[in-house]
PALOVO-57304 format. One record per residue (C-alpha): residue number from 1; residue in one letter; x, y, z. Coordinates in Angstrom, 1 decimal. Each point is the difference from the previous one (the first is absolute). Example, Ala and Ser with C-alpha at 12.3 -4.5 7.8 and 13.67 -1.06 7.14 Angstrom:
<kenus>
   seq   type     east    north       up
     1      a     12.3     -4.5      7.8
     2      s      1.4      3.4     -0.7
</kenus>
This chain:
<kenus>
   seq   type     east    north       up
     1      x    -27.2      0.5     30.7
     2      x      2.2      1.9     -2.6
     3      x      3.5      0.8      0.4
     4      x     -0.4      3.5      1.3
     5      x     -2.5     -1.0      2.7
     6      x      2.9     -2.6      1.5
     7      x      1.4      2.4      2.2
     8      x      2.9     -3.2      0.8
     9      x      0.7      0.1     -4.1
    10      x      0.2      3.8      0.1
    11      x      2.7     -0.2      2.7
    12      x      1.7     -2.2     -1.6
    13      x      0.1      1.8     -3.1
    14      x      1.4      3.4      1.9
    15      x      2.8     -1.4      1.4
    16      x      1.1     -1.8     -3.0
    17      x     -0.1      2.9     -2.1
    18      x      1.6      2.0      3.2
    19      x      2.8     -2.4     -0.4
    20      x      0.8      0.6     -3.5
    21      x     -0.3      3.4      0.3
    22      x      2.6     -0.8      2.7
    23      x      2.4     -1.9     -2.2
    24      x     -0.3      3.1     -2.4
    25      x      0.8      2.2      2.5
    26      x      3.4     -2.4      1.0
    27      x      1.0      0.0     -3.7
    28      x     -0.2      4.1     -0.2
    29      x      1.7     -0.1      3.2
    30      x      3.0     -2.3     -0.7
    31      x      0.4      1.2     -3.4
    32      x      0.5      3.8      1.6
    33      x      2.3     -2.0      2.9
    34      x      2.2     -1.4     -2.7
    35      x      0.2      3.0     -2.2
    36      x      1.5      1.3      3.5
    37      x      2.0     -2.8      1.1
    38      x      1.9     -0.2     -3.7
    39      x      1.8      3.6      0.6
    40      x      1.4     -1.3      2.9
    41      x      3.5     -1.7     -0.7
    42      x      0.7     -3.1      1.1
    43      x      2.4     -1.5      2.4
    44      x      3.0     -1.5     -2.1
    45      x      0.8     -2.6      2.2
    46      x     -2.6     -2.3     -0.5
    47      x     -1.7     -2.0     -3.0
    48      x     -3.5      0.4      1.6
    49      x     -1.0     -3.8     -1.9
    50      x      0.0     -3.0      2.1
    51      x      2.7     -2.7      0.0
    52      x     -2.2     -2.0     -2.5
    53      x      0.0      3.2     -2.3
    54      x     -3.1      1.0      0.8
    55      x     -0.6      3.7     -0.3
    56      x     -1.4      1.5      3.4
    57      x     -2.2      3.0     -0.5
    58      x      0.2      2.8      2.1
    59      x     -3.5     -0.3      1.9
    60      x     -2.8     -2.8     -0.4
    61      x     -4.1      0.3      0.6
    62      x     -2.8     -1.8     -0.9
    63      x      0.6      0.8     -4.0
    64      x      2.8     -2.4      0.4
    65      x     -2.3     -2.9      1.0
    66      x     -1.2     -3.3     -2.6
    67      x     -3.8      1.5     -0.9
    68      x     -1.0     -3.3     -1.3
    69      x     -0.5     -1.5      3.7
    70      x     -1.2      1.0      3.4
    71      x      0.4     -0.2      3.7
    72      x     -1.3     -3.8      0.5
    73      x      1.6     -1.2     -3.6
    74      x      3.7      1.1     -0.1
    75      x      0.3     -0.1      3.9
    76      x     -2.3     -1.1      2.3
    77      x      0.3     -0.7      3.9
    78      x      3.1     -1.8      1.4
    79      x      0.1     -3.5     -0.2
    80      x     -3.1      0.0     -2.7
    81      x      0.7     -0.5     -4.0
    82      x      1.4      1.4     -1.7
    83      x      2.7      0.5      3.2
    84      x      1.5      3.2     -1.2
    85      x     -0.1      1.2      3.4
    86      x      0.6     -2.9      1.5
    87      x      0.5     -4.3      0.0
    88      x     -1.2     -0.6      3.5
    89      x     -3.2      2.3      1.9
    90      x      1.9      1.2      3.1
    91      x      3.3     -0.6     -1.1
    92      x      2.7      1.1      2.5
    93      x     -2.7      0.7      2.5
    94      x     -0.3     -3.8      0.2
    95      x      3.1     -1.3     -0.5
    96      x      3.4      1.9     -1.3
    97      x      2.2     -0.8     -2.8
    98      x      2.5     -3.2      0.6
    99      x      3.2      1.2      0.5
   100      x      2.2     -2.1     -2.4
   101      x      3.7      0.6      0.0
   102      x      1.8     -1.7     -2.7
   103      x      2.3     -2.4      1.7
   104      x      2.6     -2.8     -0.7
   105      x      3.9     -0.1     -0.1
   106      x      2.9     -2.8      0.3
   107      x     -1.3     -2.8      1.5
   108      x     -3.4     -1.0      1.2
   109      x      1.5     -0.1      3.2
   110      x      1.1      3.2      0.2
   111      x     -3.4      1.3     -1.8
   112      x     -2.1     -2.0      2.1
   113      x      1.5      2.2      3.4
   114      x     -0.6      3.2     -2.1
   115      x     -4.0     -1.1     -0.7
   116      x      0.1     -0.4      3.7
   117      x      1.5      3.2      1.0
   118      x     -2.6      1.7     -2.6
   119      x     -3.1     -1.9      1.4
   120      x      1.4      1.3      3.7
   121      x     -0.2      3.5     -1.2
   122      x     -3.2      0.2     -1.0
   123      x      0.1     -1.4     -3.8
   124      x     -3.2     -1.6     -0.9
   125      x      0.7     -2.3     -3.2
   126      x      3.4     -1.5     -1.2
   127      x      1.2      0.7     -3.6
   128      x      3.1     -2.2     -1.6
   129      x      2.4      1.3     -1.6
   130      x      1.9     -2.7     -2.2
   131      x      3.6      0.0     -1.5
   132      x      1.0     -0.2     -3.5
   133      x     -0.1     -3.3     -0.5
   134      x     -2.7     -1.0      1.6
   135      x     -1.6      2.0     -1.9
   136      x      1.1     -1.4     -3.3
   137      x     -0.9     -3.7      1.8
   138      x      3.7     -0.2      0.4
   139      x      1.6     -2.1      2.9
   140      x      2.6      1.4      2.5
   141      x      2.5     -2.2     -1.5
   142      x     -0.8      0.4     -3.5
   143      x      2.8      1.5     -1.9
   144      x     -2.2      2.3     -0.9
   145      x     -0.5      1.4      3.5
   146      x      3.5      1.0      0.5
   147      x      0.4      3.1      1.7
   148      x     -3.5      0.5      0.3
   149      x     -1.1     -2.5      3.2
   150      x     -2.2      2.7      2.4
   151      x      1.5      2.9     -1.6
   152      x     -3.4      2.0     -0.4
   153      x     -1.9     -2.3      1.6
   154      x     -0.7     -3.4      1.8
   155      x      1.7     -3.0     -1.6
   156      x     -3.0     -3.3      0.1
   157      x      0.9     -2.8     -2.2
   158      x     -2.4     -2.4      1.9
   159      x     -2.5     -0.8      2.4
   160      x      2.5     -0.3      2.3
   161      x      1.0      3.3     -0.4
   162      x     -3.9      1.4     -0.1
   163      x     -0.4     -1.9      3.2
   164      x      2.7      1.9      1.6
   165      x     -1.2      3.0     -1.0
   166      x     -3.3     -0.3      1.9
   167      x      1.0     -1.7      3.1
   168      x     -1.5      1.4      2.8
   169      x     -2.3      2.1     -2.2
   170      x     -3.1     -1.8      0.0
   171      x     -1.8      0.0     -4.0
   172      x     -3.4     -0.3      1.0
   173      x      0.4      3.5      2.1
   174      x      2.3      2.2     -2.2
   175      x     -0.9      1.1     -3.0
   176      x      2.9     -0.4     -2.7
   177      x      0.9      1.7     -3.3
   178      x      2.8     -1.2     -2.5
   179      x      1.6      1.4     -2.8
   180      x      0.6     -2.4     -2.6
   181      x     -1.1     -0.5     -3.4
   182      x      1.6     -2.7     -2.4
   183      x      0.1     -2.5      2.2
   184      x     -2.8      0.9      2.4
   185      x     -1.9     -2.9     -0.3
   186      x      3.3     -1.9      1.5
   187      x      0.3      2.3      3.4
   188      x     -3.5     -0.1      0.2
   189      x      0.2     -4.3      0.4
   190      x      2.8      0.6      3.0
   191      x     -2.1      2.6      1.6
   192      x     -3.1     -2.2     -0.4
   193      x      2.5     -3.1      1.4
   194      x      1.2      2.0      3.0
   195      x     -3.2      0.9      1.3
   196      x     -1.0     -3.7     -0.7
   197      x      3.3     -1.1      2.6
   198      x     -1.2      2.7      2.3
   199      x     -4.1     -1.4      0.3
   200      x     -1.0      2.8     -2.1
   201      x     -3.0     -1.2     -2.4
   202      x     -0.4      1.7     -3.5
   203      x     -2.8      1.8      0.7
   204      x      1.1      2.0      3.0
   205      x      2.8      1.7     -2.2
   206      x      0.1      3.4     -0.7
   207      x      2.2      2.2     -2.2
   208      x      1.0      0.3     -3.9
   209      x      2.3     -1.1     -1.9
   210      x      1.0      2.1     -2.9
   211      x      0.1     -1.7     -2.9
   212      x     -0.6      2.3     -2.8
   213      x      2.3     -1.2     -3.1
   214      x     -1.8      2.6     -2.3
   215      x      1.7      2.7      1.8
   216      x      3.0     -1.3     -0.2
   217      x      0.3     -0.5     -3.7
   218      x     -1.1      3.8     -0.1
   219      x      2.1      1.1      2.7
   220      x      2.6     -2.0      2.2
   221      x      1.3     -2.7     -1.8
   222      x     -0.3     -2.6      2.9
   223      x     -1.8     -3.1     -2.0
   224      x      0.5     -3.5     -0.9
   225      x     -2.1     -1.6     -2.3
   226      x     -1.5      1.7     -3.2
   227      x     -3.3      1.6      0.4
   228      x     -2.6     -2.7     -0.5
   229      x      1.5     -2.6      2.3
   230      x      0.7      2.8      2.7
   231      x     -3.7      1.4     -0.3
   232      x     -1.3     -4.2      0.2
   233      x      1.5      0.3      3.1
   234      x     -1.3      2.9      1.1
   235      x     -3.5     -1.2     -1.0
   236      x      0.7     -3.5      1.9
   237      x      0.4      1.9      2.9
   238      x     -3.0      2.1      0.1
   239      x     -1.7     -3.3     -0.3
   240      x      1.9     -1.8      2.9
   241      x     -0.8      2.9      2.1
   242      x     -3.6      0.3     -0.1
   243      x     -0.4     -3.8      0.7
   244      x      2.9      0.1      2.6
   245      x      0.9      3.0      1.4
   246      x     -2.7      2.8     -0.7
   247      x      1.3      2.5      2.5
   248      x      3.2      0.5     -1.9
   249      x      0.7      2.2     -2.7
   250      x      1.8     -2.4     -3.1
   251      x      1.0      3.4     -1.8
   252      x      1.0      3.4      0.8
   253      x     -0.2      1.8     -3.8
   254      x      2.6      2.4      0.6
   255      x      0.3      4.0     -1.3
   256      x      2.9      0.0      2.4
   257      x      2.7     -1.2     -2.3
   258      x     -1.1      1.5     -3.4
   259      x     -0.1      3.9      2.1
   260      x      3.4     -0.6      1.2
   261      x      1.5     -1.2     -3.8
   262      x     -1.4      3.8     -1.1
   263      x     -3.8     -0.5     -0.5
   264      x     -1.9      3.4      0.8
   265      x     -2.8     -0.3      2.1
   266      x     -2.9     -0.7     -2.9
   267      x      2.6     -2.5     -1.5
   268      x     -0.4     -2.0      3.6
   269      x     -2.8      0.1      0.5
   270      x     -1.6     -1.2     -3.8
   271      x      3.0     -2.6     -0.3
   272      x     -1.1     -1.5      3.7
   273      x     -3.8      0.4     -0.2
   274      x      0.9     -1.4     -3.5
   275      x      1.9     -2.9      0.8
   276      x     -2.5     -1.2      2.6
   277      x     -2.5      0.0     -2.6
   278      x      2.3     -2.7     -1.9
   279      x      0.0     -1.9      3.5
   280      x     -4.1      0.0      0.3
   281      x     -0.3     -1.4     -3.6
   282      x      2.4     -2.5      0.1
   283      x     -2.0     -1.0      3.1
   284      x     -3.3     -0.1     -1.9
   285      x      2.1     -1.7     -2.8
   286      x      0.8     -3.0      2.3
   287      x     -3.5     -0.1      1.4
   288      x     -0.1      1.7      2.8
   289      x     -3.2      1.6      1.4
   290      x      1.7      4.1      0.0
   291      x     -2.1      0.0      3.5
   292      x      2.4     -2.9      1.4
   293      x      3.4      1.9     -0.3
   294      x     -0.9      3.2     -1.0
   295      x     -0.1      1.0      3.9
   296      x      3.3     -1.3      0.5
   297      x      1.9      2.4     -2.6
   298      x      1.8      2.6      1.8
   299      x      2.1      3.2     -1.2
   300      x      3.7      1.1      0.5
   301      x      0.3      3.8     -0.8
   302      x      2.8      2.6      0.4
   303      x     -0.1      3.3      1.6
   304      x      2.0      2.4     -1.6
   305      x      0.8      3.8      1.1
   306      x     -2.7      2.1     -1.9
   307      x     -2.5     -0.2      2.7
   308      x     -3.4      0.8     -1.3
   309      x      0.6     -2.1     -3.1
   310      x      0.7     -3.0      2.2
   311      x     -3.5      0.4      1.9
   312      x     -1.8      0.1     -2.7
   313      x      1.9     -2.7     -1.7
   314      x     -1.9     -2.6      2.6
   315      x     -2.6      1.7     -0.3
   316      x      0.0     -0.7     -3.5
   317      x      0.9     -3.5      0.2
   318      x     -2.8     -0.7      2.1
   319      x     -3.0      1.2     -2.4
   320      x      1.7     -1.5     -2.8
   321      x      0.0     -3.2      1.3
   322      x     -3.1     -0.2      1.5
   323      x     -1.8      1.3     -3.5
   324      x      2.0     -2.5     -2.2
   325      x     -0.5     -2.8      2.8
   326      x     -4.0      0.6      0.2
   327      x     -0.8      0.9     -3.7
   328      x      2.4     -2.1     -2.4
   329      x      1.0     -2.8      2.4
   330      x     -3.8     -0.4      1.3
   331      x      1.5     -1.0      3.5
   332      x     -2.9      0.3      2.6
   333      x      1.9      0.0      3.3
   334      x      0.7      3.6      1.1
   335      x      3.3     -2.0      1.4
   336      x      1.3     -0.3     -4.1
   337      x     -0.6      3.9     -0.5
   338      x      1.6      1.2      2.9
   339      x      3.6      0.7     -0.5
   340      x      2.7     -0.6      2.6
   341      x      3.2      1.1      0.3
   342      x      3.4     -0.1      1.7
   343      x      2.7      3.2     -0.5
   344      x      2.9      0.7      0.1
   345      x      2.3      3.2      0.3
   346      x      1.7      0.7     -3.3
   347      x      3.8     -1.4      0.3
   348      x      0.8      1.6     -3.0
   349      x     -0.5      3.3      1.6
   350      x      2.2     -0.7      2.4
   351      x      3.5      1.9     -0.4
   352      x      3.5     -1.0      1.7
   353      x      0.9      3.7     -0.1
   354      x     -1.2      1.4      3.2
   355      x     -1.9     -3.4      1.0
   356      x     -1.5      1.3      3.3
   357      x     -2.3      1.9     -2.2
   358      x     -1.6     -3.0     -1.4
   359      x     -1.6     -0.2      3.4
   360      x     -2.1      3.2     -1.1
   361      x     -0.5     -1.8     -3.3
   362      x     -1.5     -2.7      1.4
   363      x     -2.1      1.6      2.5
   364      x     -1.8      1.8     -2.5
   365      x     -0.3     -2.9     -2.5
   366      x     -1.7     -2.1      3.0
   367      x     -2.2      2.5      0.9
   368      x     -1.2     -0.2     -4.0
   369      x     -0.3     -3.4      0.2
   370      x     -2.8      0.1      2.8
   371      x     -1.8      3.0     -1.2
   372      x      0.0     -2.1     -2.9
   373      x     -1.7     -2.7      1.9
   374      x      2.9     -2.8      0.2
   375      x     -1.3     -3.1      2.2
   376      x      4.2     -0.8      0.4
   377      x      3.2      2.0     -0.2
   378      x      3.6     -0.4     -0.1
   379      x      2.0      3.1      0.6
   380      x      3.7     -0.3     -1.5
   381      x      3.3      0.7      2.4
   382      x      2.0      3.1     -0.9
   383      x      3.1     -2.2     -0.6
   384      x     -1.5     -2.3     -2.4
   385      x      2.2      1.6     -2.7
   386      x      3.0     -0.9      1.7
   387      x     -0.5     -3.4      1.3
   388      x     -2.8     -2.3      1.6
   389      x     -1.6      2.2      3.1
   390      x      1.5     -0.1      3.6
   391      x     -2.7     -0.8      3.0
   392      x      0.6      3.8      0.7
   393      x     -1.0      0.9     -3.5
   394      x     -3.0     -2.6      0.0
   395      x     -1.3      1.8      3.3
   396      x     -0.3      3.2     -1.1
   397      x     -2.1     -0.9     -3.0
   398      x     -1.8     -2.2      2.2
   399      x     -0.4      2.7      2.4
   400      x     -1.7      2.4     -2.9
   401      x     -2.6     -2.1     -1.2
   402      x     -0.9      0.0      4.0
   403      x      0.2      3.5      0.3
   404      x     -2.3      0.7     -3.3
   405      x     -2.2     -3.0      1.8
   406      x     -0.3      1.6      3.8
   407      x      1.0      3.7     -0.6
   408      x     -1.0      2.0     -2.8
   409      x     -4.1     -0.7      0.2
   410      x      0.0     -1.6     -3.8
   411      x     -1.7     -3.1      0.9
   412      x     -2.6      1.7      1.9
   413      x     -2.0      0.6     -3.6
   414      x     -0.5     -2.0     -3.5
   415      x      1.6      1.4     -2.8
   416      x      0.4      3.4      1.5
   417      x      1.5      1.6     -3.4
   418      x     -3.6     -1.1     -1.6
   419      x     -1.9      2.7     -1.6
   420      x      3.4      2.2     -1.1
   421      x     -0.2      1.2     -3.1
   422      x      3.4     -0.8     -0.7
   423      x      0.0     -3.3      1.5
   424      x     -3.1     -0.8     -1.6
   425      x      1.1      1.1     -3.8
   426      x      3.1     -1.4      0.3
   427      x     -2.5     -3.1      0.8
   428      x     -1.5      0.4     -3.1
   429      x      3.1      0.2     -2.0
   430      x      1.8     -2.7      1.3
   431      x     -2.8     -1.7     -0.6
   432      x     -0.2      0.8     -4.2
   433      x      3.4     -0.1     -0.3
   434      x     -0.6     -3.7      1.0
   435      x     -3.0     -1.1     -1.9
   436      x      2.1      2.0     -3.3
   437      x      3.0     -2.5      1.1
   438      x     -2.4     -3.2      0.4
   439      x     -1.5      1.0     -3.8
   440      x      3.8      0.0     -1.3
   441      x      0.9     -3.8      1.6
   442      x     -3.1     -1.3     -1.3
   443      x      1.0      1.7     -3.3
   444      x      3.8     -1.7     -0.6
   445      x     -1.9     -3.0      1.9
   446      x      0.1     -0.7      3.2
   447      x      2.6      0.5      2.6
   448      x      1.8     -3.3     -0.9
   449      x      0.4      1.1     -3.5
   450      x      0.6      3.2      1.4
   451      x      3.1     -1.6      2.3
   452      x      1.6     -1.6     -3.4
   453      x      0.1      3.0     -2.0
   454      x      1.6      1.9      2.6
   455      x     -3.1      3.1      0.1
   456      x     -0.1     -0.4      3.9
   457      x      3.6      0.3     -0.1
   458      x      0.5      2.6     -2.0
   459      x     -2.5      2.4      1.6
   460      x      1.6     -0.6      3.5
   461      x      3.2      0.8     -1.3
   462      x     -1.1      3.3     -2.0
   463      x     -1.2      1.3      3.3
   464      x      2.8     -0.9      2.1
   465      x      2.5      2.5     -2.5
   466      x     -2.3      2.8      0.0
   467      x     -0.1     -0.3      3.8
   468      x      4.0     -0.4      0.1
   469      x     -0.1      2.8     -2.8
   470      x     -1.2      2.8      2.3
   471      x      1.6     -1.2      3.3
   472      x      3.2      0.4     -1.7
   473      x     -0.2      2.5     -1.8
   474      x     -1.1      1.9      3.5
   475      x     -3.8      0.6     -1.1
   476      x     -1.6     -2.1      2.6
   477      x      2.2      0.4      3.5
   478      x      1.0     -2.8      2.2
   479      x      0.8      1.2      3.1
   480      x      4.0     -1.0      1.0
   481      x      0.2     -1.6     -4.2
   482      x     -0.2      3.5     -1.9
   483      x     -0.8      2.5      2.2
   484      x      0.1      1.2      3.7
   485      x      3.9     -1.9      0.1
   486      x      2.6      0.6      2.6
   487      x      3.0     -1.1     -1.9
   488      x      0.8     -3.6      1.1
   489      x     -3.5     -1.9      0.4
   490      x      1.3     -3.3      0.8
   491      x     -1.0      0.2      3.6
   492      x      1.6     -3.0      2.5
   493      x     -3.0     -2.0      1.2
   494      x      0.4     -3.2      1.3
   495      x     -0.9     -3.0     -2.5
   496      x     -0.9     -3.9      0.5
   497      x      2.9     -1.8     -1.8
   498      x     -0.8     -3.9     -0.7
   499      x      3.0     -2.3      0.8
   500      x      1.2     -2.1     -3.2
   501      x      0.0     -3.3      2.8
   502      x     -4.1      0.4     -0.5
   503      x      0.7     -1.8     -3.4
   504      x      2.4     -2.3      1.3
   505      x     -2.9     -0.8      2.6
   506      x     -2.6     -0.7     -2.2
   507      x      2.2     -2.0     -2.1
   508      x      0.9     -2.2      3.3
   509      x     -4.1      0.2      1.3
   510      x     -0.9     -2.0     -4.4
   511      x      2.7     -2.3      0.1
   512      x     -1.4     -1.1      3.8
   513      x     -3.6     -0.2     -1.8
   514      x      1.2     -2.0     -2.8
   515      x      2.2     -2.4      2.2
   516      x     -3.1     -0.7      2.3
   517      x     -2.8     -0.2     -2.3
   518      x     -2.2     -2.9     -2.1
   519      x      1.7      0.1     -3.5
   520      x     -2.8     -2.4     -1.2
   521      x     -2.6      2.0      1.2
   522      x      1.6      2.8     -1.3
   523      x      0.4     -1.7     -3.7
   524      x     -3.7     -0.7      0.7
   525      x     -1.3      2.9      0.6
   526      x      1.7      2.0     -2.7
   527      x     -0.8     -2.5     -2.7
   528      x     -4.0      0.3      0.9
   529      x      0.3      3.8     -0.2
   530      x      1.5      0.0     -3.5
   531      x     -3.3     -3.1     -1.1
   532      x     -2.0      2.4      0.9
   533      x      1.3      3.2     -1.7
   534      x     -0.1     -1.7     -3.0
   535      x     -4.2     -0.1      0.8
   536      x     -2.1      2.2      1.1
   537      x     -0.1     -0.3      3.7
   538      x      0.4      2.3      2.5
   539      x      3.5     -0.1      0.7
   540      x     -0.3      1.3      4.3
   541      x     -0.6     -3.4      1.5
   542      x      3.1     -1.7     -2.1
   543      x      2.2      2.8      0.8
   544      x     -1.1      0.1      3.9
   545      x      1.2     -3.9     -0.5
   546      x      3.0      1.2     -1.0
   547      x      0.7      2.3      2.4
   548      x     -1.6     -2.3      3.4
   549      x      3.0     -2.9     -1.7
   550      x      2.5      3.1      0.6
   551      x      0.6      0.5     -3.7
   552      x      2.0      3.8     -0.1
   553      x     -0.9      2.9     -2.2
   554      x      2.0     -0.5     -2.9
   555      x     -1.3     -4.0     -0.3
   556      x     -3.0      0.8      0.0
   557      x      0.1      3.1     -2.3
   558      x      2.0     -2.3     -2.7
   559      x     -2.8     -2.8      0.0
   560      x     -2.1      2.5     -1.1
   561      x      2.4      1.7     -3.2
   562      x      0.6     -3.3     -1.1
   563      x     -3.2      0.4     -1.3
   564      x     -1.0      3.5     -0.1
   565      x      3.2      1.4     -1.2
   566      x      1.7      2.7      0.7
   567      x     -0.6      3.9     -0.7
   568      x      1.8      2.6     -1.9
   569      x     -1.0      3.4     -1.0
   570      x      0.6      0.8     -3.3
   571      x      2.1      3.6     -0.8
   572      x     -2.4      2.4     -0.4
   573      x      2.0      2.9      0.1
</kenus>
């Protein structure tokens, strides 16, 4: 049968040259639109480009589209690779979001009855917040610490103090996030310990723990060691999870931190995707099967205010893993390509001028983050620019991530924003303006050497002043900061001060542990954890030695920069 006797061929021949004459007949049509469009002035108030920089076009249609993929290829059905649309089939149909407020001041007393009254009010999952020098491995009693003890967050130098945190919240039921980087191996051990005291076995945990160092040499500043003995314990911990605790998530690779030190949104999102890269090949490095922890890799992004380009930033994320995960990685488990992630509001967004507007702020921002397909989400306080939240504050940001959840229909459909043009083109460009950032990293080679020579660093910072540049010099309005002002914006709200006796407590609650403890198994235990960091081995079961023998933070953390050393970043600029 020849071509023009197959009526099916014929058909399909018609409509495809129907279609271009189609697209012909768009291009006449916009070109004529725009000619139109260009005589008509502008408003003067606005910079009409995204907070990133991007420039936003006036109208988007299918010309604005990738042409080198299709339907099946670039997005496919939720829950299906490569998971633009979606990481899970039915998503919030099934099962909503967690809702994940960030959580942890003074004491572990005191934050332990706060995780309670957040659990009573419909919170879903438990996220710590740390102080300052816990987060720097520092004890409460450290000279170090002064001033600082559960300041900005909880105060743990110990298992006894992780124990305390938790009691009455059962570990094997409650899913727990915490935020902590340098020494996250450390808090990880007395979280492991506590749910060991309460009959909790390792394999019924669930939760992540941070842990992302690369982030923080690019970003935060929170680390301990230098970069290769931080990432060796990064990598022992992937491999103590898979063998021990495979519902936990050992890592949490972070955008969070480098958006809120000035990154626009494409800077995030390469410098995350990127950085988890780093994490999978130092995995395969060590031996690991990719398929064996790959699964277990989770995501930390921020949501910032320009709406659309936060959708489509998870979007992005998503496809971009999935490809680099399938085709370069050769992982076979659809569990290694598919990406998921935790969010949070953008804190940096949030203004002390007029501070009950950052409840709008937020609302919108959490109502990206699920249209963006977030499987957890943390929505900030409007206070948090004055002090750590009040319970009042903490409610109402509870209560919007329950209103988005049983109000406003958005769960009721997957990715209902798919199949925008400008969604899906700002998709696309997200997308190359990540796989353009990936080629420059492996260019100046790799994102350690990357970290040393101060590149990530510098590119973080160069967007921050631009943004600074055009909120003060009134080009992009803040609502209350440079515009819409009513003379004195220092409204009176009330604030959650934190008593100086906390320190005083916590000082009291270490001498107690020191008084009452086994020195010799102490000496023990921290002697075996510094034989084997001068190996190879995993360090996890040595350190959960330390910690089960009631060794604190900052003991432990010494053992280790004995031999690893300490790090400091050079002056770059």
């Amino acid at each position: 049968m020849t071509e023009r006797e197959n009526p099916a061929l014929s058909e399909l021949e018609g409509r495809l040259a129907e279609k271009d004459r189609e697209i012909g007949r768009l291009k006449a049509e916009l070109r004529a639109w725009e000619k139109a469009w260009g005589r008509i002035p502008k408003r003067d108030d606005a910079l009409f480009t995204s907070i990133s920089g991007r420039e936003v076009k006036p109208v988007y249609t299918p010309l604005d589209l990738a042409e080198d993929g299709g339907y099946l290829e670039d997005l496919g059905l939720p829950g299906e690779y490569p998971f633009t649309r979606a990481p899970y089939t039915t998503m919030y149909r099934t099962r909503l979001w967690t809702m994940r407020q960030f959580a942890g001041f003074a004491t572990a007393e005191e934050t332990n009855q706060r995780y309670k009254y957040l659990l009573a009010h419909g919170q879903t999952g438990l996220s710590v917040a740390f102080d300052f020098p816990t987060l720097m491995g520092y004890d409460s009693d450290h000279p170090r610490s002064l001033g600082e003890v559960g300041v900005c967050g909880v105060a743990i130098s110990s298992l006894a103090d992780m124990e305390t945190l938790f009691d009455g919240i059962p570990l094997d039921q409650v899913s727990v996030s915490m935020t902590i980087n340098g020494p996250a191996v450390i808090l990880f051990a007395f979280y492991v310990a506590a749910a060991e005291r309460q009959g909790v076995s390792h394999q019924a945990l669930r939760g992540t723990v941070q842990n992302d160092i690369l982030k923080e040499y690019q970003a935060q500043h929170a680390w301990v060691y230098p970069p290769e003995p931080a990432l060796r314990l990064i990598v022992d911990m992937f491999e103590w999870c898979s063998q021990h605790a495979p519902k936990y998530n050992p890592i949490s690779i972070s955008g969070y931190h480098i958006r809120e030190a000035g990154a626009t949104a494409g800077q995030e999102l390469a410098f995350t995707l990127g950085n988890g890269f780093e994490y999978v090949e130092r995995g395969r490095a060590r031996g690991l099967d990719v398929d064996r922890f790959a699964p277990r890799l989770s995501f930390f992004f921020d949501v910032h205010n320009d709406f659309f380009e936060e959708v489509a930033k998870f979007r992005a994320a998503r496809r971009i893993w999935a490809r680099h995960l399938r085709e370069k990685y050769q992982a076979r488990d659809p569990e290694s390509w598919r990406l998921r992630t935790h969010a949070q509001t953008a804190g940096v967004s949030l203004t002390a001028q007029q501070p009950e507007s950052n409840i709008v702020r937020v609302a919108y921002q959490g109502l990206a983050a699920v249209l963006g397909g977030t499987q957890s989400l943390h929505t900030n306080s409007m206070d948090e620019t004055l002090a750590l939240p009040t319970e009042k504050a903490v409610r109402i940001a509870l209560r919007t991530q329950q209103i988005l959840a049983y109000e406003t229909g958005v769960p009721n459909t997957t990715d209902p924003l798919g199949g925008s043009y400008y969604v899906e083109a700002l998709t696309d460009q997200l997308e190359a303006e990540a796989e353009e950032i990936f080629k420059q990293v492996e260019e100046i080679g790799g994102v350690v050497s990357g970290i040393e020579a101060g590149w990530f660093q510098k590119g973080i910072a160069d967007s921050a002043f631009r943004q600074q540049v055009e909120v003060e010099s009134g080009q992009r309005k803040v609502v209350g900061v440079n515009d819409f002002t009513e003379g004195s914006e220092s409204i009176e709200i009330d604030t959650l001060r934190i008593s100086p006796e906390i320190e005083e407590k916590q000082r009291a609650r270490l001498a107690r542990l020191r008084a009452e403890r086994d020195e010799a198994r102490v000496g023990d235990a921290l002697a075996a954890l510094r034989a084997a960091a001068e190996t190879g081995d995993n360090l996890v079961d040595p350190i959960l030695d330390c910690a089960r023998a009631w060794c604190t933070l900052y003991e432990i953390r010494e053992a280790m920069e004995r031999v690893f050393g300490s790090y400091k970043e050079p002056v770059f600029f």
